[in-house]
MIPALO-55233 format. One record per atom (N, C-alpha, C, O, CB): residue number from 1; residue in three letters; x, y, z. Coordinates in steps of 0.2 Angstrom, whole numbers, plus 5000, padded with zeros to 4 digits. Glycine has a CB too. Example, Ala and Ser with C-alpha at 12.3 -4.5 7.8 and 13.67 -1.06 7.14 Angstrom:
REM residues 2
> 1, ala, 5066, 4972, 5039
> 1, ala, 5062, 4978, 5039
> 1, ala, 5066, 4984, 5039
> 1, ala, 5071, 4983, 5042
> 1, ala, 5057, 4978, 5045
> 2, ser, 5064, 4989, 5035
> 2, ser, 5068, 4995, 5036
> 2, ser, 5064, 5000, 5039
> 2, ser, 5067, 5006, 5040
> 2, ser, 5070, 4997, 5029
REM end
This chain:
REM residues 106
> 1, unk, 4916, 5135, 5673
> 1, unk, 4922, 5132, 5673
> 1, unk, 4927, 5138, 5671
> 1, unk, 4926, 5141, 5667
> 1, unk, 4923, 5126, 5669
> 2, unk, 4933, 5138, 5675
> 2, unk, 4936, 5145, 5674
> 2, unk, 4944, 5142, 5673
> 2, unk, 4947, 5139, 5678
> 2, unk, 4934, 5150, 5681
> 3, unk, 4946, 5143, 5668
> 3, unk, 4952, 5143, 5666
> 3, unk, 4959, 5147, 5669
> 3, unk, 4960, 5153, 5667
> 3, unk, 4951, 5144, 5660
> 4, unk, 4963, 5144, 5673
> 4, unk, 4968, 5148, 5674
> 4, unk, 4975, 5147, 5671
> 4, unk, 4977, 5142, 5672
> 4, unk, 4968, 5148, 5681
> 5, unk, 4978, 5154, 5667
> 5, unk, 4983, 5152, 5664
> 5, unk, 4990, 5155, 5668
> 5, unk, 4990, 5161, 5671
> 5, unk, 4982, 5155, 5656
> 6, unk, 4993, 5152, 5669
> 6, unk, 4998, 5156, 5670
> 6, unk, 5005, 5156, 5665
> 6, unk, 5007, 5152, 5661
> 6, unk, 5000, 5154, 5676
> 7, unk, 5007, 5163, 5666
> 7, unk, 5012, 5164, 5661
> 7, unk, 5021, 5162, 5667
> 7, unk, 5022, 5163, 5673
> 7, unk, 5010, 5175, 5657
> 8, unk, 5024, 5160, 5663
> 8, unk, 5031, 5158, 5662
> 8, unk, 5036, 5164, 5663
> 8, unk, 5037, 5169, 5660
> 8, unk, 5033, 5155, 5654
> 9, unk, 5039, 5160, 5668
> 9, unk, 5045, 5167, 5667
> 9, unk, 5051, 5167, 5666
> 9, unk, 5053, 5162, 5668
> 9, unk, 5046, 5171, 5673
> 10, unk, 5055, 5170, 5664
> 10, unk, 5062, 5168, 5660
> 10, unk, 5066, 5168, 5670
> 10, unk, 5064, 5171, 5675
> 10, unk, 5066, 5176, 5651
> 11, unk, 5071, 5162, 5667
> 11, unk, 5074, 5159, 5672
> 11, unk, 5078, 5167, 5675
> 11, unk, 5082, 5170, 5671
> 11, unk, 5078, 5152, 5670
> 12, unk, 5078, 5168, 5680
> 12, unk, 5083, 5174, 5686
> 12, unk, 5090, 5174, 5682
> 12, unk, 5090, 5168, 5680
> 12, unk, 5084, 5172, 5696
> 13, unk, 5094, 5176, 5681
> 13, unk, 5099, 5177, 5677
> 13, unk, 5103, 5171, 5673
> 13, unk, 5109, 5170, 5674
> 13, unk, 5104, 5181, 5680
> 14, unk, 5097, 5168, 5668
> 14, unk, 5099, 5164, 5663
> 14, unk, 5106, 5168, 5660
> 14, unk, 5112, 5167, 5660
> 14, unk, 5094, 5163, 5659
> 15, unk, 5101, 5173, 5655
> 15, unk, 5106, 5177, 5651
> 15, unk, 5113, 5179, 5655
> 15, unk, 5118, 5178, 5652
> 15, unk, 5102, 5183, 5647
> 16, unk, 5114, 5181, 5658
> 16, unk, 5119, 5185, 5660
> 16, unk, 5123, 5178, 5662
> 16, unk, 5129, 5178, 5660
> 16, unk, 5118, 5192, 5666
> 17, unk, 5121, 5173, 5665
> 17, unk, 5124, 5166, 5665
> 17, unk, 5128, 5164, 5659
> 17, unk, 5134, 5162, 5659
> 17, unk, 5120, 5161, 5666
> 18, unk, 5124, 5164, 5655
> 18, unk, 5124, 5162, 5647
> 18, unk, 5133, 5166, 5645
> 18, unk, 5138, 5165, 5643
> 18, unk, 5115, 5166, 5642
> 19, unk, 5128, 5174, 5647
> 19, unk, 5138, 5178, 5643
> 19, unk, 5141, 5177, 5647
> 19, unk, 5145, 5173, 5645
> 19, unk, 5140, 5188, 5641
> 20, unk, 5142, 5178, 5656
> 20, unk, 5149, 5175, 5657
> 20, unk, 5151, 5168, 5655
> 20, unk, 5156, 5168, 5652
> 20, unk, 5150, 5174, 5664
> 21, unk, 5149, 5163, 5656
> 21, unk, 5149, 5159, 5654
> 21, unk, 5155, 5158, 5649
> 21, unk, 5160, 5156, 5650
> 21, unk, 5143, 5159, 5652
> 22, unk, 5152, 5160, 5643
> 22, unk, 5155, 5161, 5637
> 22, unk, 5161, 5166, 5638
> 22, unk, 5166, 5165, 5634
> 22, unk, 5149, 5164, 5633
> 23, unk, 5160, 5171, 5641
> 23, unk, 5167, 5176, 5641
> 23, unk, 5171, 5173, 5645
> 23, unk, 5176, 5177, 5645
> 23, unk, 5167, 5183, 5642
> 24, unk, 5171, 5167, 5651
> 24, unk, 5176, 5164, 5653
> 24, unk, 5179, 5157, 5648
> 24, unk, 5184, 5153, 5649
> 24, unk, 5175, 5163, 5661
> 25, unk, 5175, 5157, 5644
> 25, unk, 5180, 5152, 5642
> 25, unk, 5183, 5156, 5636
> 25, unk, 5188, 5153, 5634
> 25, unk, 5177, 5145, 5640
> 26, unk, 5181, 5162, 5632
> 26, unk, 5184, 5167, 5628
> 26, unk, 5190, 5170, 5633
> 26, unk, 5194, 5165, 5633
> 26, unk, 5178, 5173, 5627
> 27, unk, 5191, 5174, 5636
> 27, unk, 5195, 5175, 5642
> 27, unk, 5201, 5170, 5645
> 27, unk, 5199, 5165, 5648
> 27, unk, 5191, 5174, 5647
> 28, unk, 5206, 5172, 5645
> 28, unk, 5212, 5167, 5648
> 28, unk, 5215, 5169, 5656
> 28, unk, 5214, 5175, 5659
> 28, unk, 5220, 5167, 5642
> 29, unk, 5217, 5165, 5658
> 29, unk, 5220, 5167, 5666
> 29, unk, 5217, 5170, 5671
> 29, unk, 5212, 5167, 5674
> 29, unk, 5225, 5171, 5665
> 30, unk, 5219, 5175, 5673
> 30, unk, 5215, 5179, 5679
> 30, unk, 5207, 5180, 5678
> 30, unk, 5202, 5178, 5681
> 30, unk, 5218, 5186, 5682
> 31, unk, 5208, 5186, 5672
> 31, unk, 5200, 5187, 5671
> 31, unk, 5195, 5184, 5668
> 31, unk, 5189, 5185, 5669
> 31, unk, 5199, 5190, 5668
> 32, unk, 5197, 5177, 5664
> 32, unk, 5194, 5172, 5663
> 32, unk, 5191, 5168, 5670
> 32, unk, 5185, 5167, 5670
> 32, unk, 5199, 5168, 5659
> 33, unk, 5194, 5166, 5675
> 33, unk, 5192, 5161, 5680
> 33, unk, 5188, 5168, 5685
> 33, unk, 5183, 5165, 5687
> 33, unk, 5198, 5156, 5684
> 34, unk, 5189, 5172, 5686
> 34, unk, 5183, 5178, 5689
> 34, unk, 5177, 5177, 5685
> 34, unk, 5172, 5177, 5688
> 34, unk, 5185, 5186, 5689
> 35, unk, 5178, 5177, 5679
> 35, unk, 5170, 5176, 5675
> 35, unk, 5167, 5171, 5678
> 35, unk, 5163, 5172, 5682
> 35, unk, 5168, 5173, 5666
> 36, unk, 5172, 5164, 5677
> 36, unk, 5169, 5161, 5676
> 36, unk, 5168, 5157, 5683
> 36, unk, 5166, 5152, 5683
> 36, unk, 5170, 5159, 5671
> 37, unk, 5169, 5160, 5689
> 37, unk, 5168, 5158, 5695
> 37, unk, 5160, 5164, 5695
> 37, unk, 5156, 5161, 5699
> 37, unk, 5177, 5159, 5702
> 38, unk, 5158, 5169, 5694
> 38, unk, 5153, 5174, 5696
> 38, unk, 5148, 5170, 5689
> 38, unk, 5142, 5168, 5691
> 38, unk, 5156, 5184, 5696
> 39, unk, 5149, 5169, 5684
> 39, unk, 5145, 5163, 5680
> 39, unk, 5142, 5158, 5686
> 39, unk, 5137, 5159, 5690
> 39, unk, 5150, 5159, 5675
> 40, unk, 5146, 5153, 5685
> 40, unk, 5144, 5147, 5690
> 40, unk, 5139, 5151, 5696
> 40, unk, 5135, 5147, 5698
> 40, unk, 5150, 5143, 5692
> 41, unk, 5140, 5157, 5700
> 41, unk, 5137, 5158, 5707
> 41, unk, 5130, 5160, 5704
> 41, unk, 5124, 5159, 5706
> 41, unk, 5141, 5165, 5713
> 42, unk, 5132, 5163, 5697
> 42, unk, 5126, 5165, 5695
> 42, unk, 5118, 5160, 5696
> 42, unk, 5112, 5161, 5698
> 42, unk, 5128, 5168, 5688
> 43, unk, 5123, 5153, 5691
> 43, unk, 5118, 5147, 5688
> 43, unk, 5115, 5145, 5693
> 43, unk, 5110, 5143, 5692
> 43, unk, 5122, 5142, 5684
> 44, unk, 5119, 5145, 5701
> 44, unk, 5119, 5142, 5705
> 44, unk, 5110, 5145, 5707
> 44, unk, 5105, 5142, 5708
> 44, unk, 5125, 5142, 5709
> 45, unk, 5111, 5149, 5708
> 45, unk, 5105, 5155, 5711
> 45, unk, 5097, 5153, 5706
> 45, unk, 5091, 5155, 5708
> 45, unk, 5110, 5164, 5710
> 46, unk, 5098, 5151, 5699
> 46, unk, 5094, 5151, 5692
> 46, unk, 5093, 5144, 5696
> 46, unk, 5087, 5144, 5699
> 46, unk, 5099, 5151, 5682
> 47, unk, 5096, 5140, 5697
> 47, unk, 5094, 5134, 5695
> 47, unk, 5091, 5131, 5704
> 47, unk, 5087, 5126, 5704
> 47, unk, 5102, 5130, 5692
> 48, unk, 5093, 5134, 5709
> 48, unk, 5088, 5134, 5714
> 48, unk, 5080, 5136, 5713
> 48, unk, 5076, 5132, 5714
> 48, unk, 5091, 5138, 5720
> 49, unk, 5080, 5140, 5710
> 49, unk, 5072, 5145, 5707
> 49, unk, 5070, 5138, 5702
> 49, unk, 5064, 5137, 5702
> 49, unk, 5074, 5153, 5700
> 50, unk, 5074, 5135, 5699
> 50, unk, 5073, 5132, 5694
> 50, unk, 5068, 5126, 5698
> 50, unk, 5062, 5125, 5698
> 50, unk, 5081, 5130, 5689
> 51, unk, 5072, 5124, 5702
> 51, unk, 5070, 5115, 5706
> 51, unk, 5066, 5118, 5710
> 51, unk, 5062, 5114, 5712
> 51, unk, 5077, 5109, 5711
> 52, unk, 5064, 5123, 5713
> 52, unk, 5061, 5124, 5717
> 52, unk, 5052, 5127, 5716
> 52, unk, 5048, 5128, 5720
> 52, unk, 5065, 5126, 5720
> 53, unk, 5053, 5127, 5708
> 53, unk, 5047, 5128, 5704
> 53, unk, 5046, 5127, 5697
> 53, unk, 5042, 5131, 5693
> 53, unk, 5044, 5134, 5705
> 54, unk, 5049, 5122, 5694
> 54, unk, 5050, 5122, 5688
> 54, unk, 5045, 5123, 5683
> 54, unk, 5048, 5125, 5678
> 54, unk, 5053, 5118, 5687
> 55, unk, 5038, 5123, 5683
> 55, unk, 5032, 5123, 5679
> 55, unk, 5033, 5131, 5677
> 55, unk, 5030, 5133, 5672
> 55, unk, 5026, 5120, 5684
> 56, unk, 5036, 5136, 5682
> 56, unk, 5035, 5143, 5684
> 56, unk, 5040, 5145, 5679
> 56, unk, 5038, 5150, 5676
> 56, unk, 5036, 5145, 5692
> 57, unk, 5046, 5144, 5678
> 57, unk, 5051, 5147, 5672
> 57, unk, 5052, 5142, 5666
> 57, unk, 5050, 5136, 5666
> 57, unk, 5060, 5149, 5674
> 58, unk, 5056, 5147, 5661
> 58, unk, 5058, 5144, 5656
> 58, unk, 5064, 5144, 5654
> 58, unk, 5067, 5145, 5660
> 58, unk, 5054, 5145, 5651
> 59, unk, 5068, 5144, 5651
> 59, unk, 5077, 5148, 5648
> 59, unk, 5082, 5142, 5655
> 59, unk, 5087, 5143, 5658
> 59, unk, 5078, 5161, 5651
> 60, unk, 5077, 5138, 5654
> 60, unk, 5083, 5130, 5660
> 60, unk, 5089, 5127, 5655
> 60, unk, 5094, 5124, 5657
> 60, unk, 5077, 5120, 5662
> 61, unk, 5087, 5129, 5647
> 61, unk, 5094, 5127, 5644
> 61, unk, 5098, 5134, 5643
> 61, unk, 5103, 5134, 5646
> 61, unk, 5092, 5123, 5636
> 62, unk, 5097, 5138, 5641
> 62, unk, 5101, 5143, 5643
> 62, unk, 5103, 5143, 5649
> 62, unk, 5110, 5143, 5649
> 62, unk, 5099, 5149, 5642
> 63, unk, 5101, 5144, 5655
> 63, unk, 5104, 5143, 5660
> 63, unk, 5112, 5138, 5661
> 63, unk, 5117, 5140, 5661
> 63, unk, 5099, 5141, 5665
> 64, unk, 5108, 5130, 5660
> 64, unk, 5112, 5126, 5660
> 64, unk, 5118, 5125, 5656
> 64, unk, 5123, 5121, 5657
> 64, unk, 5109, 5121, 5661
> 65, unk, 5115, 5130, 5650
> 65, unk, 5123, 5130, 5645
> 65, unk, 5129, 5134, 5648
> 65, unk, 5135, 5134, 5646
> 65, unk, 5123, 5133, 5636
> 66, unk, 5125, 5139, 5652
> 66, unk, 5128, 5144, 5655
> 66, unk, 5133, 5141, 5661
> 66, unk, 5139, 5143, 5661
> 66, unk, 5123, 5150, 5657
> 67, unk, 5130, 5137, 5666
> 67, unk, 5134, 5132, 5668
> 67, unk, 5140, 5131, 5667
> 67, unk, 5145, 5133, 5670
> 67, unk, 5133, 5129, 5667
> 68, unk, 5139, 5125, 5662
> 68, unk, 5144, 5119, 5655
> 68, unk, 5147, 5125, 5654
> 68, unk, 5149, 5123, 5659
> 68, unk, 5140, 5115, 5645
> 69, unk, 5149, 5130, 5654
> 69, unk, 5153, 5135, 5650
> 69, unk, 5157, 5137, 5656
> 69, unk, 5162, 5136, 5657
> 69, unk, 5150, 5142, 5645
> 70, unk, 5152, 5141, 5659
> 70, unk, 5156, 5141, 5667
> 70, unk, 5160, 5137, 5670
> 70, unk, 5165, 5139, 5673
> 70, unk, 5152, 5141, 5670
> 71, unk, 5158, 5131, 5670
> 71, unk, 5163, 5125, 5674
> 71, unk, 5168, 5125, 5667
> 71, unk, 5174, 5125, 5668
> 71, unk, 5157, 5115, 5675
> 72, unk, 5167, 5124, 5662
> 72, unk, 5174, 5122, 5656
> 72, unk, 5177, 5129, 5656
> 72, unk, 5184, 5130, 5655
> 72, unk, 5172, 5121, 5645
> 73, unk, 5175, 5134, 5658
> 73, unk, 5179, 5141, 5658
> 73, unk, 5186, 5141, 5663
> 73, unk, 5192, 5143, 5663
> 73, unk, 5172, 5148, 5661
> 74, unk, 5182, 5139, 5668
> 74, unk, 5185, 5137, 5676
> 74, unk, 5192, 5135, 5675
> 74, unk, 5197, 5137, 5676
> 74, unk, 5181, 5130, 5680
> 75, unk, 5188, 5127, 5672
> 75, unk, 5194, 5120, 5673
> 75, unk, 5200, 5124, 5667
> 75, unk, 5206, 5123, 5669
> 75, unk, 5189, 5109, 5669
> 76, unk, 5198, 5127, 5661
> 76, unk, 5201, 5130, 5655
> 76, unk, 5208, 5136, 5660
> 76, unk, 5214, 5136, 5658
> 76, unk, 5192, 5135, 5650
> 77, unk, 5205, 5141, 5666
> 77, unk, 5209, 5144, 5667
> 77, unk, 5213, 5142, 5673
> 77, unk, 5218, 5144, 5674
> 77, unk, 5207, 5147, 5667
> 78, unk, 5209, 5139, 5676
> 78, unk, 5214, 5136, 5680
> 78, unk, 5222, 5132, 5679
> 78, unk, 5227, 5133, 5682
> 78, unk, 5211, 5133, 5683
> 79, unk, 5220, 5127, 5674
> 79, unk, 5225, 5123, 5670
> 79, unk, 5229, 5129, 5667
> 79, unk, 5235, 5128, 5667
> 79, unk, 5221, 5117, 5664
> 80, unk, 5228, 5134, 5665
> 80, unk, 5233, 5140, 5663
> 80, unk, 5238, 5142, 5666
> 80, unk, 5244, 5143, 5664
> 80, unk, 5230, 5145, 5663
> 81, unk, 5235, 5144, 5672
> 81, unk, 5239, 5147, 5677
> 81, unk, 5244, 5143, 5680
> 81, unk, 5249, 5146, 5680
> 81, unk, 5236, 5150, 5682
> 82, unk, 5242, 5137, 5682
> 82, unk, 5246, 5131, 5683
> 82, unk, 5251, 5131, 5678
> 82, unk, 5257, 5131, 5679
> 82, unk, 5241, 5125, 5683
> 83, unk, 5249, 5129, 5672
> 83, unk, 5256, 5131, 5667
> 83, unk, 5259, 5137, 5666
> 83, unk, 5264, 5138, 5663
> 83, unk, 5254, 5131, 5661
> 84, unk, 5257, 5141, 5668
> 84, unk, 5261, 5147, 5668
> 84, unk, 5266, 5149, 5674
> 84, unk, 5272, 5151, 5673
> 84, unk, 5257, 5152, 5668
> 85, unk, 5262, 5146, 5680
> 85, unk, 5267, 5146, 5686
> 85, unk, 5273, 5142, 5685
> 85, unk, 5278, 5142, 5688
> 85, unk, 5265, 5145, 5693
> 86, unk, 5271, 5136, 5681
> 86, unk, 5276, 5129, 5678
> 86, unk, 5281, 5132, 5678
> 86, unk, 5286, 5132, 5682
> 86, unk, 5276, 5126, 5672
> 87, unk, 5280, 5137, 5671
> 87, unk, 5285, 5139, 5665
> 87, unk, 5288, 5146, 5668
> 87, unk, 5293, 5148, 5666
> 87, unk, 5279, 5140, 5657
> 88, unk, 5286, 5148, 5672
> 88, unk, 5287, 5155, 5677
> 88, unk, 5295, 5150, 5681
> 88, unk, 5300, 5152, 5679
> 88, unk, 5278, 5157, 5684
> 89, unk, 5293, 5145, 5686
> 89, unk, 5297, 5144, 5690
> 89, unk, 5301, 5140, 5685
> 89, unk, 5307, 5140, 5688
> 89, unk, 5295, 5140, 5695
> 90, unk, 5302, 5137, 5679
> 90, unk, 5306, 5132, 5674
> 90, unk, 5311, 5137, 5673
> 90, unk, 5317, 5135, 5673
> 90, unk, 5301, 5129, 5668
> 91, unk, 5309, 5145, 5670
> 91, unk, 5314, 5149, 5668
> 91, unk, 5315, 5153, 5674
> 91, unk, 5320, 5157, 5672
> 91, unk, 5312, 5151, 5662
> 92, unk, 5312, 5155, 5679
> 92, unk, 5317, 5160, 5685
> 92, unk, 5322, 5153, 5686
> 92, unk, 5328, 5154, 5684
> 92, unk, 5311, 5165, 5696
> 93, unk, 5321, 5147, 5689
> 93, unk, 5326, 5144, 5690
> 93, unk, 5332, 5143, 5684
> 93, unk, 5338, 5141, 5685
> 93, unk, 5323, 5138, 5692
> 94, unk, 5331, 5143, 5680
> 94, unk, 5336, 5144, 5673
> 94, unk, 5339, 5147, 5673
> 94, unk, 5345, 5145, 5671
> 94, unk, 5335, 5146, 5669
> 95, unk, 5336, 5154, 5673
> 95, unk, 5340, 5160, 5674
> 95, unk, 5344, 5163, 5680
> 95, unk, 5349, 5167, 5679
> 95, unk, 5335, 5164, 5673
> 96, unk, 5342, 5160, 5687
> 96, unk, 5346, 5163, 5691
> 96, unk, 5351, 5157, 5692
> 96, unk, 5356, 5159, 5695
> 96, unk, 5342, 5165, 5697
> 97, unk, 5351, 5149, 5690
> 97, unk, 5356, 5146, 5688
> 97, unk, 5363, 5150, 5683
> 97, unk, 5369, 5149, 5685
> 97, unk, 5352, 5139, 5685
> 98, unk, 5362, 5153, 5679
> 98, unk, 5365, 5158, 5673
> 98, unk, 5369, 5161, 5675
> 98, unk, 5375, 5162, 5674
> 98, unk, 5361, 5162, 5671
> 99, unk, 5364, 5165, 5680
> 99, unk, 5369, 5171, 5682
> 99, unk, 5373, 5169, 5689
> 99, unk, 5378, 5172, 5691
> 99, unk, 5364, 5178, 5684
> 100, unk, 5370, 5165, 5693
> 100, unk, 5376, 5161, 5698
> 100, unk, 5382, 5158, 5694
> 100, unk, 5387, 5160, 5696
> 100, unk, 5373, 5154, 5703
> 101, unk, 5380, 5154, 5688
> 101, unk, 5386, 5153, 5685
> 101, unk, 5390, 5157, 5682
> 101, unk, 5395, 5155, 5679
> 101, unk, 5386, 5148, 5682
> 102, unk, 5388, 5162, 5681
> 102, unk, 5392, 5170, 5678
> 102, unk, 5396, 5172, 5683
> 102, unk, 5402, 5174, 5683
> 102, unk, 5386, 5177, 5677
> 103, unk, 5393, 5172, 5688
> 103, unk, 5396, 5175, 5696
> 103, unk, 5401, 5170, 5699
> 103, unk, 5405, 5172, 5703
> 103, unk, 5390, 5177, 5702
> 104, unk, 5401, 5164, 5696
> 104, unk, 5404, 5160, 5700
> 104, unk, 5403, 5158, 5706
> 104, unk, 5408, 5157, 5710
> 104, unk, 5408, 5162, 5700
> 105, unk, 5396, 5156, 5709
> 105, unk, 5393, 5156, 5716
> 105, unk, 5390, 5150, 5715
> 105, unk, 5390, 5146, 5721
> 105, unk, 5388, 5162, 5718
> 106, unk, 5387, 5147, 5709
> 106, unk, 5386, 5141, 5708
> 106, unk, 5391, 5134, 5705
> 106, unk, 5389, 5128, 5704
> 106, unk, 5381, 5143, 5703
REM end
């Protein structure tokens, strides 16, 4: 009787899922949502490997926190910029209201 072990292999770029991950939600605005959109493509790629042999890796919770961070990284910068362009158009309209009524045009 012959015993066959097989050894485990850490999941295809858990870790580096894991730091973007994490440095898009560290990360605000532009460079924040580039992490964390190349995170998520990363996890995506981990987690096909993952379902498609799972007995065969290990690091499925690192991967998937890397995910969770990725997706909150996302949703975190996008809602940013969205306020920024708010607060961007709140005060150019402000301001060029200002100076029309300086000039007398408004």
């Amino acid at each position: 009787m012959e015993i066959i072990e097989t050894q485990k292999k850490q999941l295809p770029n858990a870790t580096s899922s894991l730091v973007l991950g994490i440095l898009s939600v560290i990360f605000s605005g532009l460079i924040g949502l580039i992490l964390g959109i190349i995170g998520l493509c990363i996890s995506s790629k981990g987690m096909k490997a993952y379902i498609d042999n799972p007995d065969s890796f290990y690091g499925y919770g690192q991967l998937n926190s890397g995910r969770i961070l990725s997706i909150i990284g996302i949703a975190k910068n996008v809602i940013t910029i969205v306020v920024l362009i708010i607060i961007f158009a709140i005060f150019g309209a402000a301001i060029l209201a200002s100076i029309g009524a300086a000039l007398g045009t408004f």
